[in-house]
Structure formats: structure tokens, C-alpha cells
N, C-alpha and C positions, 0 to 999 in steps of 0.2 A: 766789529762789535757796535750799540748801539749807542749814544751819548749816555743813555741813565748809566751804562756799564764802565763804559772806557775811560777809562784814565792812562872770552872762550880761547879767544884765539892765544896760536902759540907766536913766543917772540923768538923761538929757533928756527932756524934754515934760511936765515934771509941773507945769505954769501952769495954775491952775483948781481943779487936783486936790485932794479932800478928804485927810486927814490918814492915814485907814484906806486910800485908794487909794496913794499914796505907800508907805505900809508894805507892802503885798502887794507893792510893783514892786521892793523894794529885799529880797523874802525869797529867801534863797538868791545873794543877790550873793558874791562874793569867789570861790564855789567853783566849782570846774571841774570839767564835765561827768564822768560817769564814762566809764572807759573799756572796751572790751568785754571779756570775757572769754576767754580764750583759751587750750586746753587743747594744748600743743603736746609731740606725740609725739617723742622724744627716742633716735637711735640709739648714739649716745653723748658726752661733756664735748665731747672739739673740735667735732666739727659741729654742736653746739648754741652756741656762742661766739659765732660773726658773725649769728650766726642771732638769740640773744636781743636782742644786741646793737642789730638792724632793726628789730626789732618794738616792741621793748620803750618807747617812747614814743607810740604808738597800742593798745596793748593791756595786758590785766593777763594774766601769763604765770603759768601751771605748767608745769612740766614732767611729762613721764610717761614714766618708763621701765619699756618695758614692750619685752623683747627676748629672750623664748624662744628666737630661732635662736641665741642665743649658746650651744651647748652646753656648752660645757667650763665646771663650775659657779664656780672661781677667776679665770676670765677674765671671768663676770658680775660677779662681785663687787666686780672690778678696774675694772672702767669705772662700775660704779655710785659708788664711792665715788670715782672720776675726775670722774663729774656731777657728786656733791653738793659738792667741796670748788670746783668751777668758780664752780656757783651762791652759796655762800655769799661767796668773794672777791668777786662781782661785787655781790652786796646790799650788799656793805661799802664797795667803791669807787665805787657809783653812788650820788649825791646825788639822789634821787626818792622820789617820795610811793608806797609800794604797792611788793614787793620781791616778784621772784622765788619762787615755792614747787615744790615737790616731793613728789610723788606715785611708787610704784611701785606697777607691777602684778602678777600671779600669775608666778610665775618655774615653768614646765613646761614645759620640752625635747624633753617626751616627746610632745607634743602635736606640736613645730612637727616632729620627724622623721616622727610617723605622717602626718601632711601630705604632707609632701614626699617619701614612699616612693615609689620608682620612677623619680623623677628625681634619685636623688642623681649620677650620671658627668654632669649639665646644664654647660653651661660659665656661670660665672658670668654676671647679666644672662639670663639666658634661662628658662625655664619655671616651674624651681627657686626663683629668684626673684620670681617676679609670683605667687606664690604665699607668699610670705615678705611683701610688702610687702603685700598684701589682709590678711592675718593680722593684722598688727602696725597697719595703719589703721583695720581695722574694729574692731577692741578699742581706740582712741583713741575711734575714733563713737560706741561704745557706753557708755563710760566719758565722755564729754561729755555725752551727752543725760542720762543718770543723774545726773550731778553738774549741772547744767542751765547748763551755757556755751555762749555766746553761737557762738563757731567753733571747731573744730580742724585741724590741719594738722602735719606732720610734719617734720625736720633732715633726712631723706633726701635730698632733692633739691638738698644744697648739695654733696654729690660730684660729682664731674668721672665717677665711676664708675655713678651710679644715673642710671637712663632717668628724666627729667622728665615727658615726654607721657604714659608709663605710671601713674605716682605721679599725674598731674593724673587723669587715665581714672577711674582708681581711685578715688579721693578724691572726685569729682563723684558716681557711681556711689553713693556708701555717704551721701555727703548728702542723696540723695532719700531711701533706703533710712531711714537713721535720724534725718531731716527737724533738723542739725544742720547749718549753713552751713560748708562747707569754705575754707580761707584758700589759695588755689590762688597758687601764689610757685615760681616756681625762683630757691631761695633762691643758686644757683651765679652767678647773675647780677649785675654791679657787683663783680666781682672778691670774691664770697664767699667763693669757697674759699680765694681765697689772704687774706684778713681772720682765716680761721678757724685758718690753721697760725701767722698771729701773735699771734693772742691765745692761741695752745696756746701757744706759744714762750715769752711776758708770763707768764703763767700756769703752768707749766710741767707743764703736762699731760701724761699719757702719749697718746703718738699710738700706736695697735695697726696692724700691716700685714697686716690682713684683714679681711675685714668681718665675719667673729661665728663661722658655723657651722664645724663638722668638714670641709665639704665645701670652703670657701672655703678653704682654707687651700694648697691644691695649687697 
């Protein structure tokens, strides 16, 4: 692992056993396994909630916000500082070894509209889209194998509004590509979503009524 990243045994059968075998069966006793690393792309505070929430006892979490389609530059900034004040409450009221981190990516708007030129009248969900959500995964993959964690996977799919079979497609796809293991979850499942408007609600979050771009908003 890279510096920005890194930071069992049984005590039966040892009848017979020399004094230096006994020492090697008892090295590393008490500690628990590590857990995997896991680089989850993050669209904003509430859909990240129920989300860390799942994971976060089988994995070691970052977040990544990383949301160029949010155009409007005080409405990023708005949900950014929405993540980080989610994430630090939650390092504080969870009792666990290994806390939550936070990462952000390149913030250029300008990239995700030349993308998506031609299809901005798309109705939401449709072209416009699966072009938004490849953007924002495949800069998850790529910032995963770079910083060398273990899987990543993205808060998108705990919308009742984001296509899951699309986000899985996708995500499988850039796993060969950037040979970094995708954590394939519709996180919408087991009443996610609705886990996520209550710990907005606990947490007193801002919930936004649209999903980021100029175009969503209509």
C-alpha cells in the first residue's frame, strides 16, 4: 500500500510442542484480520449514510468525492462540506477501530458538459446519464488502483432514481479495464433508501432536490 493509504490463532494442540513452536502459534493472537480497503465513490452526505453505515464493518472506507456534473460551483461546495461534516459525526459516534476518511477529486465542470454535449434536452436516466455515471466510476477505478485498494464501488445505486443494472454493467466493465475488484451492491436494497433519509433527518443534513447538473434540475 502507498504511505497516503497505509497505516486467529488457536491456543489448542500445543501437547508435545517445543517452547519456540508454541511462540510462533501464539504471534499475532488478539488481532483481527485486516479489513479490505475500500474506495467508495461518493455522490453526496445523505446517500453515503446507509451506505457507510453497511459497509462499514467489513471494509476500511474512504470516501471520494468526485462530482464534476454538479455544475453550479456553490452547490459543490454545499454538498461537499455536507459529506465531510456527515463523515466526521459518524467517526465520532461510532465505537470502531479504523475511522472513515476523505478524499476529493479534480472539481472540472467543464469536462463533464464537453461530455455530455448533444445530449443535454436527455430526460433524466437516459443517455445523458450513463455517461455521467462511467465518468464519475471510471475516475473512482482509476484513483483506486493508483492509491492500491483492494475494491471500489459507488452511493449511486441507493437512489430509488439511479438504474442499478446500468451502475453494475459499468462498474464490472472498468474492473477488467483497471483490474481493481468492483463491490457490485444496490445499495437501495434492505430499505436503503429509506435508512438514508433517516440518518439525513439524525444528522441533519441537507437533502438537494436534484441530482447535481444544470440539466437535472427541470
Amino acid at each position: 500500500m502507498t504511505a497516503e493509504k497505509k497505516e486467529l490463532n488457536s491456543s489448542a494442540g500445543f501437547q508435545g510442542a517445543t517452547i519456540e513452536e508454541v511462540g510462533k502459534s501464539f504471534t499475532g493472537m488478539g488481532q483481527k484480520p485486516t479489513k479490505p480497503e475500500l474506495l467508495l465513490h461518493s455522490c453526496c452526505g445523505p446517500c453515503s449514510t446507509a451506505v457507510i453505515e453497511r459497509l462499514m464493518p467489513d471494509y476500511k472506507i474512504t470516501v471520494f468525492y468526485f462530482n464534476p456534473c454538479i455544475t453550479d460551483r456553490e452547490e459543490y461546495e454545499k454538498r461537499k462540506a455536507n459529506q465531510k461534516d456527515f463523515i466526521d459525526k459518524f467517526n465520532r459516534e461510532t465505537p470502531c477501530v479504523g475511522k472513515v476518511k476523505f478524499i476529493e477529486g479534480d472539481y472540472e465542470p467543464e469536462k463533464y458538459l464537453e461530455l455530455v454535449k448533444g445530449f443535454e434536452t436527455e430526460p433524466e436516466g437516459g443517455a445523458r446519464c450513463k455517461l455521467c455515471f462511467r465518468q464519475r466510476l471510471e475516475e473512482t477505478a482509476k484513483k483506486a488502483k493508483s492509491l492500491e485498494f483492494d475494491l471500489f464501488t459507488t452511493t449511486l445505486s441507493v437512489s430509488p432514481h439511479k438504474d442499478y443494472l446500468l451502475i453494475s454493467e459499468i462498474g464490472k466493465e472498468l474492473e477488467k479495464e483497471y483490474g481493481v475488484e468492483f463491490l457490485d451492491a444496490d445499495f437501495k436494497k434492505k430499505a436503503g433508501f429509506q435508512r438514508s433519509i433517516q440518518l439525513s433527518k439524525k444528522h441533519g443534513l441537507y437533502r438537494q432536490d436534484y441530482c447535481g447538473c444544470e440539466f437535472s434540475k427541470r
